[in-house]
C-alpha positions in Angstrom: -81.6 76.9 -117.1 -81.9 73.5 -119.0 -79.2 72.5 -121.8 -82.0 72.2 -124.3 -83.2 75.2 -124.0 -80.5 77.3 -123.5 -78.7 75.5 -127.1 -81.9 75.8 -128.8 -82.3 79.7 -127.5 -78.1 80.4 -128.0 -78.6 78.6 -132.0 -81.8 80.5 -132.6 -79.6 83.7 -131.5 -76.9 82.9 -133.9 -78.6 82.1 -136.9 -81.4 85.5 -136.3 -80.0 87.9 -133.9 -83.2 90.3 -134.5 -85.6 87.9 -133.5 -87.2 89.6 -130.5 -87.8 87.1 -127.3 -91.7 87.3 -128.4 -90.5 85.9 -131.9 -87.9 83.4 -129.7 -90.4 82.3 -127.6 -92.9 81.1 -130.3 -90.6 79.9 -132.4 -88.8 77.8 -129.4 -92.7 76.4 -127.9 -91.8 78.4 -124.6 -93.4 81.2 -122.5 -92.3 84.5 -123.1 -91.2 84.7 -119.4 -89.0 81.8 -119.6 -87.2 83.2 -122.9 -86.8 86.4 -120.7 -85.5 84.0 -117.6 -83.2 82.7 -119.6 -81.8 85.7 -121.7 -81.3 86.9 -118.4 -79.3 84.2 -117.5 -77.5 83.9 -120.9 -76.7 87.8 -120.9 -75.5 87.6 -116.9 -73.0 84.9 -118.3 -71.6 86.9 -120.6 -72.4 84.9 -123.3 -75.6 87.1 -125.3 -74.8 90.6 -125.5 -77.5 93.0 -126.1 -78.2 96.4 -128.9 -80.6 97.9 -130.2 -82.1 97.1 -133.5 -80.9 100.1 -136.0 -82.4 98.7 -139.0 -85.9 98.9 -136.7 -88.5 101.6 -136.4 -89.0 100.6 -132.8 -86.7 102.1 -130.6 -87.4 99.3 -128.2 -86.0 96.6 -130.4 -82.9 94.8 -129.9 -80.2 92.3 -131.3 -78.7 89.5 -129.6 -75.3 88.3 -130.2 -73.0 85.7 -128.9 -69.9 86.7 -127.1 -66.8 84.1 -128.5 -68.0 83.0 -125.4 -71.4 82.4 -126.0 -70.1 80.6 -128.8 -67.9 78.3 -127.5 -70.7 77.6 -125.1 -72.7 76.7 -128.1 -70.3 74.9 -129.7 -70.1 72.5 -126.7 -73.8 72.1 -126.5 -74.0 71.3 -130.2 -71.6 68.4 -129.8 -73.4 67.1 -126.4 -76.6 67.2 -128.0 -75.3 65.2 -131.0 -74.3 63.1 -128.7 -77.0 62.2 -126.9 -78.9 62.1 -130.5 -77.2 59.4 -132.0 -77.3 57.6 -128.4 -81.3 57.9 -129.0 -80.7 56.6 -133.1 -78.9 53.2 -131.5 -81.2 52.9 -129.1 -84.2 53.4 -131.3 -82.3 51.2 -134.1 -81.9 48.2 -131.9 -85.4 48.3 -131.4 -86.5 48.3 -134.3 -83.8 45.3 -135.1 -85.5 43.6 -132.2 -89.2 44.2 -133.4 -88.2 43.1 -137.0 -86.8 40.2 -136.0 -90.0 39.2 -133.2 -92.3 39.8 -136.0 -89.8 37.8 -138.6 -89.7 35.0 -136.4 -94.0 35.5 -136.0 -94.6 35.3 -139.8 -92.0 31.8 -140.0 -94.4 30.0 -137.2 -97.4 30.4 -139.8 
């Protein structure tokens, strides 16, 4: 299972544990069977355990919630996305230095 998608699925978890993998999946741009791949996963880990949904009708429903384990996982994905984040602002930011300064140097020769 990809980083991205298993921080993006494990923060989605945290912040609405009643979200069903349906609601995950369209809420994530992923197919309902790969939400269900990687619950899988995420639950084999120990890291999502699984209830059911009380407050729900359906009998079917269920709540996901991070084991301290799950969190710490989350935790360390939070901080290696970041990471590569502000890697991609720098990069992105010298850039645009660069470009400002072509077109700066374009406009002087006029």
């Amino acid at each position: 299972m990809r980083d991205d998608a298993r921080f993006r699925i494990l923060r989605l978890i945290s912040d609405r544990p009643e979200m069903s993998q349906r609601e995950l999946a369209e809420a994530l741009g992923l197919s309902l069977g790969g939400v269900n791949f990687c619950m899988k996963g995420l639950v084999e880990r120990g890291m999502v355990k699984v209830r059911n949904f009380r407050k729900s009708g359906n009998k079917l429903a269920y709540a996901y919630f991070l084991t301290p384990q799950g969190a710490s996982e989350k935790a360390a994905l939070t901080r290696a996305f970041l990471e590569r984040r502000m890697a991609e602002y720098q990069a992105l930011k010298a850039e645009i230095e660069a470009l400002e300064a072509e077109v700066g140097t374009a406009d002087a020769g006029r």
